[in-house]
C-alpha positions in Angstrom: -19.7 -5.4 -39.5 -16.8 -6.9 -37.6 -15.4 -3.9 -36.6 -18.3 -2.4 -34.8 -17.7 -1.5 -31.5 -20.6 -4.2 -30.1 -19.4 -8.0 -31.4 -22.4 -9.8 -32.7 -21.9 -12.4 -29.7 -22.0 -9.6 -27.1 -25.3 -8.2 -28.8 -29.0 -8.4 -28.1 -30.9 -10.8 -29.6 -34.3 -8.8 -30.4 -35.9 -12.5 -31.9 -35.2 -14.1 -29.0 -36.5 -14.2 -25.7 -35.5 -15.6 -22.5 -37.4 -18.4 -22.4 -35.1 -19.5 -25.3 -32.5 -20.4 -22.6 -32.3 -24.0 -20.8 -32.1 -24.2 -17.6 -30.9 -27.2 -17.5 -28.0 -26.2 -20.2 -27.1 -23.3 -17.7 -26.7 -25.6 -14.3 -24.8 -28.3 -16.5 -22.5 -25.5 -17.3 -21.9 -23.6 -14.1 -21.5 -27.0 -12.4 -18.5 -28.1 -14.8 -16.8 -25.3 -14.8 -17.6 -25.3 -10.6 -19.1 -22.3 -10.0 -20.7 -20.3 -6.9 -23.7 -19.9 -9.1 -24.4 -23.3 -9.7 -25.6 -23.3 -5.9 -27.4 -20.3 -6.4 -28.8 -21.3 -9.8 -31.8 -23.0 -7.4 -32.9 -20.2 -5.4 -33.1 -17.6 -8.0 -35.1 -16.9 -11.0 -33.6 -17.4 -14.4 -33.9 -13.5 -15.2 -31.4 -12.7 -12.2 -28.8 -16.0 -12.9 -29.2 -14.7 -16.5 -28.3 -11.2 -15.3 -25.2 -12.9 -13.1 -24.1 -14.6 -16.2 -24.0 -11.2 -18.7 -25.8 -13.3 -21.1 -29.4 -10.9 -21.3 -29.3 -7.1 -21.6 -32.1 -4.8 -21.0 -35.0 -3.5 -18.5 -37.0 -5.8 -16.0 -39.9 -5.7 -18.0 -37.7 -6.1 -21.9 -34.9 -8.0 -20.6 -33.6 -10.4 -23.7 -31.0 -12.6 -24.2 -27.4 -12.0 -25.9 -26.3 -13.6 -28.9 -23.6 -15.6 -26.8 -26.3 -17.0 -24.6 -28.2 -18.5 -27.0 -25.5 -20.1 -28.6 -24.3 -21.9 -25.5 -27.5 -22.3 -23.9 -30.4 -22.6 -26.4 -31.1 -26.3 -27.6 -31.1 -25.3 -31.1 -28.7 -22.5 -31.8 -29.6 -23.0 -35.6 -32.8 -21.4 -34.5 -31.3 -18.0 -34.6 -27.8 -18.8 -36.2 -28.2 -20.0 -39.8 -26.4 -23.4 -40.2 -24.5 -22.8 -37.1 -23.7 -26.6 -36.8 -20.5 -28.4 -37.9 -20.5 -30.9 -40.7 -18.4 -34.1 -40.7 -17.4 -36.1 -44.1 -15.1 -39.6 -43.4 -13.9 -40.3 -46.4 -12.9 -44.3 -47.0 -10.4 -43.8 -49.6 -8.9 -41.2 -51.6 -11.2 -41.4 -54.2 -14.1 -38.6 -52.8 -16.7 -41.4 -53.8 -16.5 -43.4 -50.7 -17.5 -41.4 -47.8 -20.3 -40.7 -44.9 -21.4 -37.7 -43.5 -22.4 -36.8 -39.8 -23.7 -33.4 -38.4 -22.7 -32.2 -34.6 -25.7 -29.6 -33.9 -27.1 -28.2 -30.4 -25.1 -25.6 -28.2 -21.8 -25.0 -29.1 -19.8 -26.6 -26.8 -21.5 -29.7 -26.7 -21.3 -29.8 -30.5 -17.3 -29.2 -30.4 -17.3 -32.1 -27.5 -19.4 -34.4 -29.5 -17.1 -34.1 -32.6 -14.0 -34.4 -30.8 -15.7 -37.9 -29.4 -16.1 -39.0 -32.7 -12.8 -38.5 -34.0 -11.2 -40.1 -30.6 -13.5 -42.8 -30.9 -13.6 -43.5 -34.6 -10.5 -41.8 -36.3 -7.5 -41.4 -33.9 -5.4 -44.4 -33.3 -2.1 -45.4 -31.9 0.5 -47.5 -33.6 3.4 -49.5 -32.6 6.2 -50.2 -34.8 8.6 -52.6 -33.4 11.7 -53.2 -34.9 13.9 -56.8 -34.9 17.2 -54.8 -35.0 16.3 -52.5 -31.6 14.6 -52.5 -28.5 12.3 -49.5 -28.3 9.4 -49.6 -30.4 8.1 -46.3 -32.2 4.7 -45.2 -31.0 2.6 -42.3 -31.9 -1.1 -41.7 -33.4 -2.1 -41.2 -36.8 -3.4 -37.4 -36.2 -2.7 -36.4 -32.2 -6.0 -35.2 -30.5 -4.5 -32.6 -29.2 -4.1 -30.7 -32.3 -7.6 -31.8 -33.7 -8.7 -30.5 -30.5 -7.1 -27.1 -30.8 -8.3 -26.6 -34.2 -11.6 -27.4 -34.0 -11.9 -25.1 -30.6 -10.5 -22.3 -32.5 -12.4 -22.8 -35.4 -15.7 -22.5 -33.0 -14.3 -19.7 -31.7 -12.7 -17.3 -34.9 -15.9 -18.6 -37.5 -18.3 -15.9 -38.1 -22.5 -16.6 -36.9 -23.3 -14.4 -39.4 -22.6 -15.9 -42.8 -24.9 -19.0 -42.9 -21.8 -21.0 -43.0 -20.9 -24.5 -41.1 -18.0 -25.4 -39.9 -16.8 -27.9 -42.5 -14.6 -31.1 -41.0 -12.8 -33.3 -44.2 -11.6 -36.7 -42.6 -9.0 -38.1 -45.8 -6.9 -41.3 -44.9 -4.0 -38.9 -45.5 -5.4 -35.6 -44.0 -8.3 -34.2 -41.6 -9.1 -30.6 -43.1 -10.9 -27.7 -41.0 -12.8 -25.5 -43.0 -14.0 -22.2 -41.3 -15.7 -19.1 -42.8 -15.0 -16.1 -43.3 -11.0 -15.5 -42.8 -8.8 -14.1 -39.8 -9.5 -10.8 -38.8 -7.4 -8.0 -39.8 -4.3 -7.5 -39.7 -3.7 -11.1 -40.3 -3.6 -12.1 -43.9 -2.4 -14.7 -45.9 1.1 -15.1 -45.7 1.0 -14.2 -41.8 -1.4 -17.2 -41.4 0.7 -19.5 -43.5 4.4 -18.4 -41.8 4.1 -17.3 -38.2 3.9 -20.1 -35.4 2.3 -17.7 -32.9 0.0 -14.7 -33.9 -1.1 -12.3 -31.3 -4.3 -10.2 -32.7 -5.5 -7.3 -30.7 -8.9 -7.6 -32.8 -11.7 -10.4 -31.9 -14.4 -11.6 -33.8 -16.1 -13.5 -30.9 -14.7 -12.5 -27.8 -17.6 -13.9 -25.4 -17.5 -16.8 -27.2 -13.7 -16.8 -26.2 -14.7 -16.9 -22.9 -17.0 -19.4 -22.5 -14.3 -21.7 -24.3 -11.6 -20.6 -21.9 -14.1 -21.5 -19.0 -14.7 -25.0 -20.2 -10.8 -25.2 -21.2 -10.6 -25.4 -24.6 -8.9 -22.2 -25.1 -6.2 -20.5 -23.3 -6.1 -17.3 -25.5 -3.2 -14.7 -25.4 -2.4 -16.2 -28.8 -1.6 -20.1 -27.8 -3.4 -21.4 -30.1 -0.9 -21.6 -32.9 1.8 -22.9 -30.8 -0.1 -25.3 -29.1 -0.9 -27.1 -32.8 2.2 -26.9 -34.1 3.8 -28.4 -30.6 1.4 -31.4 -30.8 2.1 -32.0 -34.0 5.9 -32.2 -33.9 5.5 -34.1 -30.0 3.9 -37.0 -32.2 6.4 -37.1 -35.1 4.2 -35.7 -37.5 4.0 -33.3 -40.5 3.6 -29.4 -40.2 0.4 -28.0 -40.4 -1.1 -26.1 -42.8 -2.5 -22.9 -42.6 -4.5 -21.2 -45.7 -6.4 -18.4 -46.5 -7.1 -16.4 -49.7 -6.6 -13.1 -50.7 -9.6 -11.8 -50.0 -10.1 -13.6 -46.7 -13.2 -15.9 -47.3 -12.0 -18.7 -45.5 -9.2 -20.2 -43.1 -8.5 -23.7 -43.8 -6.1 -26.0 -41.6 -4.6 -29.1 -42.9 -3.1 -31.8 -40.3 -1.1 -34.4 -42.5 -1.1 -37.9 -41.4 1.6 -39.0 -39.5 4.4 -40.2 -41.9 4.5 -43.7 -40.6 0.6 -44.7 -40.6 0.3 -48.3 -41.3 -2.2 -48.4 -44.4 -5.2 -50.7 -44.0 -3.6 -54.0 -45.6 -0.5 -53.6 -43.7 -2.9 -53.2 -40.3 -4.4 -56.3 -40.6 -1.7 -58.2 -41.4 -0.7 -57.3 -38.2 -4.0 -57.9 -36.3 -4.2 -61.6 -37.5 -1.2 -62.1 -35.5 -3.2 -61.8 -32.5 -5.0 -64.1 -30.6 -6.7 -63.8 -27.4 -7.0 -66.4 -24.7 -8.3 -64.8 -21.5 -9.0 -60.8 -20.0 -5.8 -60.3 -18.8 -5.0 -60.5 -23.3 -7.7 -58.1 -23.5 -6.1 -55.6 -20.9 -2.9 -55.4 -22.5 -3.7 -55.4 -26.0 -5.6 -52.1 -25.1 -3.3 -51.0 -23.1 -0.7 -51.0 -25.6 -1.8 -50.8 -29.0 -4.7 -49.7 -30.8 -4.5 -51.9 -33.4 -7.5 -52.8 -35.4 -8.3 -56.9 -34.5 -11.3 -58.4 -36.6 -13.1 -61.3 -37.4 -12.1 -64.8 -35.3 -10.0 -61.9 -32.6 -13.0 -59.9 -32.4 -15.2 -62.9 -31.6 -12.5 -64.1 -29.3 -12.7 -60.8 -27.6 -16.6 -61.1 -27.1 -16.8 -64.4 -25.7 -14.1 -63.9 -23.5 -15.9 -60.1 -22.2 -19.3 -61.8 -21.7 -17.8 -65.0 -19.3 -15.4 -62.8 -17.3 -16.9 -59.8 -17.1 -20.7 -59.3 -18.1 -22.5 -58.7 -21.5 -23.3 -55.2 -21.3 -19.5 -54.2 -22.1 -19.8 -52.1 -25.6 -23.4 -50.8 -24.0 -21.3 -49.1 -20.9 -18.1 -48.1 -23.1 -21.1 -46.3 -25.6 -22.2 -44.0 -23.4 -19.3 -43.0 -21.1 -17.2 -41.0 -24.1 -17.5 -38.2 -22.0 -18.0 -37.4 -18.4 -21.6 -38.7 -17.2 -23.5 -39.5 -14.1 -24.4 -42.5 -12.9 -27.9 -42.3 -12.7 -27.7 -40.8 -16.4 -25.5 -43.9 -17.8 -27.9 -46.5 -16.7 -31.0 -45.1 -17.9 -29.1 -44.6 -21.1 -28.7 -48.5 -21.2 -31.7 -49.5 -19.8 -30.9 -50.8 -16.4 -32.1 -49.0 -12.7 -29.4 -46.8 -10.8 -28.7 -49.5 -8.1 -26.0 -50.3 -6.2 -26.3 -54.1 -7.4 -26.1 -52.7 -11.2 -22.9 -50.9 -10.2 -21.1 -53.6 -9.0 -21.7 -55.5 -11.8 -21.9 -53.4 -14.7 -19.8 -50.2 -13.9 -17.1 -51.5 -11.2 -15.6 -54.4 -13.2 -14.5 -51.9 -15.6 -13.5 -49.1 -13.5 -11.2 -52.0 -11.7 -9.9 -53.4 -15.5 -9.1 -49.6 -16.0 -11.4 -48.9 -19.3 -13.5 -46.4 -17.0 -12.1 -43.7 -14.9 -13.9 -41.4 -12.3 -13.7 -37.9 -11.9 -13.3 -37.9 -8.2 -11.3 -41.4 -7.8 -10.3 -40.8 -4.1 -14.3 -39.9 -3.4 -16.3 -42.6 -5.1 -19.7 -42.1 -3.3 -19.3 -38.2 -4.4 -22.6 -36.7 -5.6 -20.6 -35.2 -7.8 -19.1 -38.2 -8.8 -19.1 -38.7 -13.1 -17.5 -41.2 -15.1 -15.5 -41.7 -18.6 -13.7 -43.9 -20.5 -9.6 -44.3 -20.4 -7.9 -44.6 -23.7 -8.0 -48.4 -23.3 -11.4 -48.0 -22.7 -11.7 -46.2 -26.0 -9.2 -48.6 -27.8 -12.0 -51.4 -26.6 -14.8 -49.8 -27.5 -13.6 -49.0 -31.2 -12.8 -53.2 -31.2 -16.2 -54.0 -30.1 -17.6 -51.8 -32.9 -16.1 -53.5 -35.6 -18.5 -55.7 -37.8 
């Protein structure tokens, strides 16, 4: 079915219709990736921008969407694509008894966004490991996001929508695991996938898909995808990766090792209780530096100190901004009217301590303007969770 000369994401989806399509999903999209149609997107009807787009097929009067479409710009792709969702299990411990599970549904980009905000915010952390017999410290992450990021992206894009099959994401203290189905396309096999840093294939299984992804920058393509894990991994000290498959290509699944040095959870907090915090400016660079994992009497120290200096809205804010957002959308998120007067005290205080960025920093009263937290912001945010 792979081979045929129509890709299923290219294809017409005869249980669809257009109405099946968001508007709203479409305009988000052509505005991030900043394009002449996003203007347009107003003045014309959603038959021609779909037209413009190359996401519906057909005559005026049986035009219908393509597979692609619906799966970037249908609420529920699941609707049409059996299970077409990725699955999340965090495992506490080693033990495969201890663990939660999460599910990242909706259109597919927004579903590999919303996964990758979880790991960041949840899973990924820097260390620092200073040393009494030298000066420079060792710092790295315990899995670097960039490879997470590539994985997952190419997992999206290679898995089939055919086969009823999630995408499957293991989270060990030792290990995140990718699990896609079914395996790389011909001519790839086993031991290519397992030896060869860069593999170049003149065969897609998704090609639209492919494209979208490229738009939104989450693939390159022209076979960078290998290279670009394997790079991110060595940048940040860590293991190899692993590449699997079987012999009769059911599966691809990737294995990111931990980074050798990760401090294990005792050895963490032994080095948390060492902190204490005595005003903001403690807060700043303890964020700004490490990503260490401060609890009990710090964590409280931390809260008090947020809700004198700064204002008690703090985790509420750093909640919502994990990826780029509005204004207008943040503070209806948390409650409080889109007024300048909210601004300055909820949103610019942290802008200024540098836990929220801006898309257009030398524009702030852009219409455009969106907003997102920095990795301190992040580092802060993953603090304020803790019990």
């Amino acid at each position: 079915m792979e081979n045929n000369l129509e890709l299923l994401d290219d294809r017409v989806n005869h249980q669809a219709t257009i109405n099946d399509f968001d508007l709203g999903l479409i305009r988000e999209y052509l505005q991030e990736i900043r394009s002449d149609l996003f203007e347009e997107s107003t003045n014309i009807s959603l038959e021609d921008l779909c037209r413009s787009m190359y996401v519906a097929k057909g005559s005026k009067e049986n035009l219908l969407p393509i597979n692609v479409g619906l799966l970037f710009f249908s609420k529920k792709p699941e609707n049409f694509f059996s299970r077409a969702w990725i699955e999340l299990v965090w495992h506490k411990d080693g033990s495969g008894n201890q663990f939660k599970e999460y599910y990242f549904k909706g259109p597919l980009h927004k579903q590999l966004r919303d996964t990758l905000s979880f790991l960041e915010s949840n899973i990924i952390g820097e260390q620092v490991i200073k040393y009494s017999d030298k000066a420079k410290a060792d710092r790295f992450y315990n899995f670097p996001y960039d490879a997470i990021e590539e994985v997952l992206a190419n997992a999206v894009y290679h898995k089939s929508y055919e086969t009823g099959s999630p995408i499957e994401v293991q989270v060990w203290p030792d290990k995140i695991e990718v699990l896609s189905f079914p395996g790389p396309v011909p001519p790839v096999d086993a031991k290519i996938l397992s030896t060869q840093k860069r593999i170049v294939s003149r065969k897609y299984r998704n090609r639209r898909i492919g494209d979208f992804l490229k738009e939104l920058e989450y693939t390159e393509g022209r076979g960078t995808g290998f290279p670009t894990i394997y790079k991110a991994m060595a940048n940040n000290g860590s293991p190899e990766p692993i590449f699997e498959t079987n012999e009769q290509s059911t599966h691809v699944l990737v294995t990111l090792p931990v980074h050798g040095l990760t401090l294990n959870n005792d050895q963490v907090n032994d080095q948390d209780n060492a902190f204490v915090f005595s005003n903001i400016e403690d807060i700043v660079a303890f964020c700004d530096q490490v990503s260490g994992q401060v609890r009990g009497q710090a964590v409280n120290q931390v809260r008090v100190i947020l809700n004198d200096e700064v204002h008690n809205r703090v985790k509420d804010v750093l909640e919502v901004v994990t990826a780029w957002i509005k204004r207008a959308d943040l503070f209806k998120q948390i409650n409080l009217s889109n007024h300048s007067t909210n601004r300055e005290k909820y949103l610019d205080p942290l802008i200024n301590l540098g836990w929220i960025e801006m898309e257009y920093p030398d524009k702030r009263t852009s219409p455009k303007q969106r907003y997102k937290n920095t990795e301190s912001g992040k580092r802060l945010f993953k603090m304020l969770s803790k019990d």
